[in-house]
Each structure stands twice: as structure tokens, then as C-alpha cells.
N, C-alpha and C positions, 0 to 999 in steps of 0.2 A: 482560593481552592488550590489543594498542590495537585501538579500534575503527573500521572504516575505513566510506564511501560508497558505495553500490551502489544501480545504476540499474536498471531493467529497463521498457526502453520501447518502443516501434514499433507498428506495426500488424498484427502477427504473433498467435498466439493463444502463451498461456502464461506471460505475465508475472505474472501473481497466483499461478499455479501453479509457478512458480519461487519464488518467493518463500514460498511456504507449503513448500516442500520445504525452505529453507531452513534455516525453522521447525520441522522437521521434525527434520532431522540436529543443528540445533544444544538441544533438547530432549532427543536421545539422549544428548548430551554434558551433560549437566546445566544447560543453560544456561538463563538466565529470558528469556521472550519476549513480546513487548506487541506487536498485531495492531490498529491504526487503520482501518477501510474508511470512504474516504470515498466517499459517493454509492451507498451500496449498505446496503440493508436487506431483511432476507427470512431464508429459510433456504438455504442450499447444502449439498452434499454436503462439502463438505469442512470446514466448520463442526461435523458429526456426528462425524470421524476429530477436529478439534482441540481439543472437548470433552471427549474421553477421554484429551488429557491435560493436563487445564486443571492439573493443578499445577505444570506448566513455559510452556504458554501461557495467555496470555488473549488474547481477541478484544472488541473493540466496533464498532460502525456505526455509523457518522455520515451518514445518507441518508435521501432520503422515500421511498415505495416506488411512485414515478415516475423514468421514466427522464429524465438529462437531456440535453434538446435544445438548438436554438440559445435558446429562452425560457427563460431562468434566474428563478427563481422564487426572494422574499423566502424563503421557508423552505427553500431548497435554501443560502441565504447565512447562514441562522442555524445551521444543521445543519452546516455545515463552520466556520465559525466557535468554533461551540462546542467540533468536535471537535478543533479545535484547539490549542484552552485546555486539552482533557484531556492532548492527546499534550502539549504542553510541559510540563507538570506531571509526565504520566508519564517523558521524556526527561531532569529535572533533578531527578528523587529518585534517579537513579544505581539503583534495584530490577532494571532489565532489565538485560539484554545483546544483546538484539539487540530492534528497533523497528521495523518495518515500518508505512512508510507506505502502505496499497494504495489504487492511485488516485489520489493526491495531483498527480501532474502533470496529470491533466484536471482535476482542482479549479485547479488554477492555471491552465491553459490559460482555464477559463472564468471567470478572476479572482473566485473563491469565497476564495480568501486572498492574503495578501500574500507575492508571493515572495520579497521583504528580510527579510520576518519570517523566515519559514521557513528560509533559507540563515543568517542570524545565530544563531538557535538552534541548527541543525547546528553550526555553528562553536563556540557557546559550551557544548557537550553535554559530558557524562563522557567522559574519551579513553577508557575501554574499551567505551564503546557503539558498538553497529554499528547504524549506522541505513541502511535499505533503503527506495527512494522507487519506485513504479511507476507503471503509468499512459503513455497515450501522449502522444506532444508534448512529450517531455522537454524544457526549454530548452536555449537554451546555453548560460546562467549556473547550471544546476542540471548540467548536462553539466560545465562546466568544477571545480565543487568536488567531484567524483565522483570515486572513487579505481576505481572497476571500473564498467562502463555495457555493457550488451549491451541489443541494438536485436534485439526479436522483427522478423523481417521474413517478410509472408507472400507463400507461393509459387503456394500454392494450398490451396483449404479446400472442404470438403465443402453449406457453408451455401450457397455461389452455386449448389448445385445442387437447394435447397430442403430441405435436411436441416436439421430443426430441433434447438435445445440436449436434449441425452439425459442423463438423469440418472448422475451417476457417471464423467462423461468432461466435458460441457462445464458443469453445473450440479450 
């Protein structure tokens, strides 16, 4: 099976959560799945569903457990750095089948990696790897080497009305 590029960007809610559904259906299919977050540490609800079946996936986090702002902090640049050095490691032992980068395009939007690095390792990857990149601000140059790209776009959300993250739906 070759494996193709898939974006899941915009300002819309649901891009990680696509992409965990991904990981989801292609786990039912017996497939191995390697889970990157970059800029994100803690527990989620949906880290509790994809430990139960960590024998098809695995998850890591590469993030401090600060949000990040316009002030990008030394340890927000070693923490994506390094998780970077894992996913390329993980992407060229060929073990997965599908790679999901979660967040990786705000890691680049706020220049925490090299976006040449990134797009050459796509390029030089197993052709059966599916590698999946989210995160808002997708570039163009990450837009253009993407073989499928959907743009969450929001219309309207609950939060501008002061409703905060609920366990089980948005956390």
C-alpha cells in the first residue's frame, strides 16, 4: 500500500480529532500507528481510548505544560526539537504505517523546527507510510507536497459564548 500526505488545518475545531479517528480505523485494519503531539502535554480524554490499544498505537508529547503564545520559550524549542529527532527515527525504521504529526504546523508556524527538514524527510519516508500533519497555518509549501488537505473552518462554536472545554467532547 503506498502511503500518501494528509493535512488537517484551519481554525475550525476537529483537526486532532480527525486524525485520531484516523488512527482509529486504521488500528482496526491492523495497522501500526506512531501519534507525535507537538506543544501538548497533560492528559486528554482521548489518550485514555488510545491506550487501550496501544498494541496498534503509540502516543508521545513533545510539549511543556504551558500554552504557547507569541513568547516562544528555549524549552518549548528543545521540546519540539527533540521530538523531532524521535519522529524521524520513528518515520525511517519503516515499524508504522501511518504517522501522525499532531500540531506540527503551529510548531512551524512558530518556527520550533525547520520546515526543509520536515518536507525532506516526508519526501525521503517509506513509500508505504502515511504521514498525517495537523495544526493550524498549514503553509503553502506543506499544502503543496500534501496529496489530501482539508481546512477545518469555523462557523460558529459554543466557546464565544463562554462555554468552557468539557471533558469527553473538547478535552
Amino acid at each position: 500500500m503506498r502511503g500518501y500526505i494528509q493535512v488537517y488545518t484551519g481554525s475550525g475545531k476537529g483537526k486532532t480529532t480527525a486524525a485520531f479517528g484516523l488512527a482509529l480505523r486504521a488500528a482496526g485494519a491492523g495497522l501500526k500507528v506512531y501519534i507525535g503531539q507537538f506543544l501538548k502535554k497533560g492528559s486528554y480524554s482521548e489518550l485514555n481510548s488510545i491506550n487501550k490499544l496501544k498494541e496498534f498505537i503509540k502516543i508521545e508529547q513533545f510539549g511543556a505544560k504551558h500554552l504557547i503564545t507569541e513568547k516562544i520559550r528555549e524549552e518549548d524549542k528543545e521540546l519540539a526539537r527533540r521530538g523531532f529527532e524521535r519522529i524521524k527515527k520513528i518515520i525511517f525504521s519503516g515499524e508504522y504505517d501511518v504517522v501522525i504529526l499532531d500540531e506540527v504546523n503551529i510548531a512551524l508556524y512558530y518556527k520550533l523546527l525547520s520546515e526543509e527538514e520536515l518536507i525532506e524527510v516526508i519526501k525521503k519516508r517509506p513509500s508505504h507510510t502515511e504521514i498525517v500533519l495537523t495544526g493550524r497555518y498549514a503553509s503553502s509549501q506543506i499544502i503543496k507536497i500534501a496529496d489530501l488537505v482539508t481546512e477545518m473552518k469555523q462557523i460558529k462554536h459554543y466557546f464565544s459564548k463562554g462555554v468552557k472545554a468539557r471533558r469527553g467532547i473538547e478535552k
